[in-house]
BAVO-441835 format. One record per residue: z, x, y of N, C-alpha, C, O in turn. Coordinates in steps of 0.02 Angstrom, whole numbers, padded with zeros to 5 digits, always signed. Layout:
residues N
ZXYZXYZXYZXY...
//
This chain:
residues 67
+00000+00042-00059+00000+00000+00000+00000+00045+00062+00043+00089+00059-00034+00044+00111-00035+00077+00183+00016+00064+00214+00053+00019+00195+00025+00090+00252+00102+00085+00294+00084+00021+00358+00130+00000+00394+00014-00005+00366+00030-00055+00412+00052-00092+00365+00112-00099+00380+00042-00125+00311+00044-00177+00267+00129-00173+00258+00168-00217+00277+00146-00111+00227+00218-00110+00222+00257-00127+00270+00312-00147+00250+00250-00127+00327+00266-00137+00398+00289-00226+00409+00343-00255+00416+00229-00244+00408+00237-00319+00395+00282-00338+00357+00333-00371+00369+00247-00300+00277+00306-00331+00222+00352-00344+00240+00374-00401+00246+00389-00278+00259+00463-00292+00288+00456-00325+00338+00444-00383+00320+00456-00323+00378+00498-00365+00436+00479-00451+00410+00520-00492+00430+00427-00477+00373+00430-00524+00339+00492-00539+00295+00529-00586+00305+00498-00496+00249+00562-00519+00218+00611-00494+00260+00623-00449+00220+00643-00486+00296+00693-00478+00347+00720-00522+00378+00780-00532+00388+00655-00560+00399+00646-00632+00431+00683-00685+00380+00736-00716+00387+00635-00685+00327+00640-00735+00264+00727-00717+00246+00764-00763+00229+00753-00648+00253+00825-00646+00230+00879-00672+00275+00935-00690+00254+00860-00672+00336+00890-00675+00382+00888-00756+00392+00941-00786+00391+00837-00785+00401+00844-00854+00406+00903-00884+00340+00960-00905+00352+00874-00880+00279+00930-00900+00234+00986-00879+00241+01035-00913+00224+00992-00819+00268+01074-00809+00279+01097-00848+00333+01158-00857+00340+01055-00872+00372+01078-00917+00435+01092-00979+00393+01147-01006+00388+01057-00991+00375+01057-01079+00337+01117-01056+00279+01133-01112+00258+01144-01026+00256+01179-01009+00205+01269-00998+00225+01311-01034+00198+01286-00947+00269+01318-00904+00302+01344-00940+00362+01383-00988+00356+01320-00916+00426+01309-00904+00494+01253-00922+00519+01205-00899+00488+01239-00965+00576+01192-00945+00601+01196-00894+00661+01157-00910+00706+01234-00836+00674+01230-00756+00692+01166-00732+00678+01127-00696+00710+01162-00769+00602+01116-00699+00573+01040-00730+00595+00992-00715+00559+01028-00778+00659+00974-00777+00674+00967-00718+00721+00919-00680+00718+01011-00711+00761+00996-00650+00799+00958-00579+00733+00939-00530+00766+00954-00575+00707+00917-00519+00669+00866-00545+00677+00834-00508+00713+00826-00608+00657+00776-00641+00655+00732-00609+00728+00675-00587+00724+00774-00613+00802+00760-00626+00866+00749-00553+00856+00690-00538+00849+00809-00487+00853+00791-00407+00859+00730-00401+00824+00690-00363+00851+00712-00432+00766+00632-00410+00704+00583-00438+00762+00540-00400+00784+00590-00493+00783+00534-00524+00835+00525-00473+00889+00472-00444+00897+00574-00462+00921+00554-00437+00975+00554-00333+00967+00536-00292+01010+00575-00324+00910+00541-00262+00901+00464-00243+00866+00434-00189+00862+00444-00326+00836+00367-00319+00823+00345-00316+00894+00296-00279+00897+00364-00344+00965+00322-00360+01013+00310-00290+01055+00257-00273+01079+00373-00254+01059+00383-00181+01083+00335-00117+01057+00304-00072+01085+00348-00145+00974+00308-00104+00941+00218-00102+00963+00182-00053+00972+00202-00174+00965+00121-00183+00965+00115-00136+01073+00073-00099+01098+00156-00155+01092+00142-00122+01161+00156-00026+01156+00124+00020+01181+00218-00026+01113+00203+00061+01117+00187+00096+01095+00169+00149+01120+00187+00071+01004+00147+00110+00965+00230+00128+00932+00219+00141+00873+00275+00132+00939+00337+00152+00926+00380+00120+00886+00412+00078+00917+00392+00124+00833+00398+00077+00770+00454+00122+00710+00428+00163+00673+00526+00110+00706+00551+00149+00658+00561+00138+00585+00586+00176+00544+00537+00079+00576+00536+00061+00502+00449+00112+00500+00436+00143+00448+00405+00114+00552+00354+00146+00526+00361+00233+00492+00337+00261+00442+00409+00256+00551+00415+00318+00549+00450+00343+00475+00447+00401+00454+00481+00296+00444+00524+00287+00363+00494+00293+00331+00494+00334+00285+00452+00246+00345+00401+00224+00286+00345+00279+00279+00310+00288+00230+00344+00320+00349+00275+00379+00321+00320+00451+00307+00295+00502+00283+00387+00443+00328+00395+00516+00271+00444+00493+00213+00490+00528+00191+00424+00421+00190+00423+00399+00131+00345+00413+00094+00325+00393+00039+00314+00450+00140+00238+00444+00085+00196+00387+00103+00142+00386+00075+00210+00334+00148+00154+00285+00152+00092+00318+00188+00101+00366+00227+00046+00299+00179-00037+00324+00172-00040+00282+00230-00036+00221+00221-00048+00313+00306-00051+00277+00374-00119+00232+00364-00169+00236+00327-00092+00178+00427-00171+00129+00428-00195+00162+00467-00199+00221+00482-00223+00083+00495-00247+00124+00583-00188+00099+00645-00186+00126+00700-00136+00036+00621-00093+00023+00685-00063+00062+00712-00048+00054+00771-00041+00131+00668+00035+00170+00657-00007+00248+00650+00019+00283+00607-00059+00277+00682-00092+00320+00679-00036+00394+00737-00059+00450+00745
//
């Protein structure tokens, strides 16, 4: 998998964990939901992304978002 794809993955399930823990738990744990949102929006403006930077000296094979 390329590291944009992995990128998504996660913060997809992050989302998906975070909501059920709201509906489950707390709803606190939407604020995680809100930090994943608004660090996808930061990210697409700076290019600056730290689940990316993990994930490539984890070995992910860069796309083109995360170049």
């Amino acid at each position: 998998m390329i590291l944009d794809r992995m990128v998504m993955a996660f913060a997809g399930l992050i989302i998906l964990a975070s909501l059920t823990l709201a509906q489950l738990l707390s709803p606190y744990w939407l604020l995680l939901t809100a930090f994943v949102g608004l660090n996808l929006i930061q990210a697409s403006f700076t290019g600056f992304c730290p689940a990316a930077m993990v994930f490539k000296r984890l070995g992910a094979k860069p796309g083109k978002a995360f170049e």
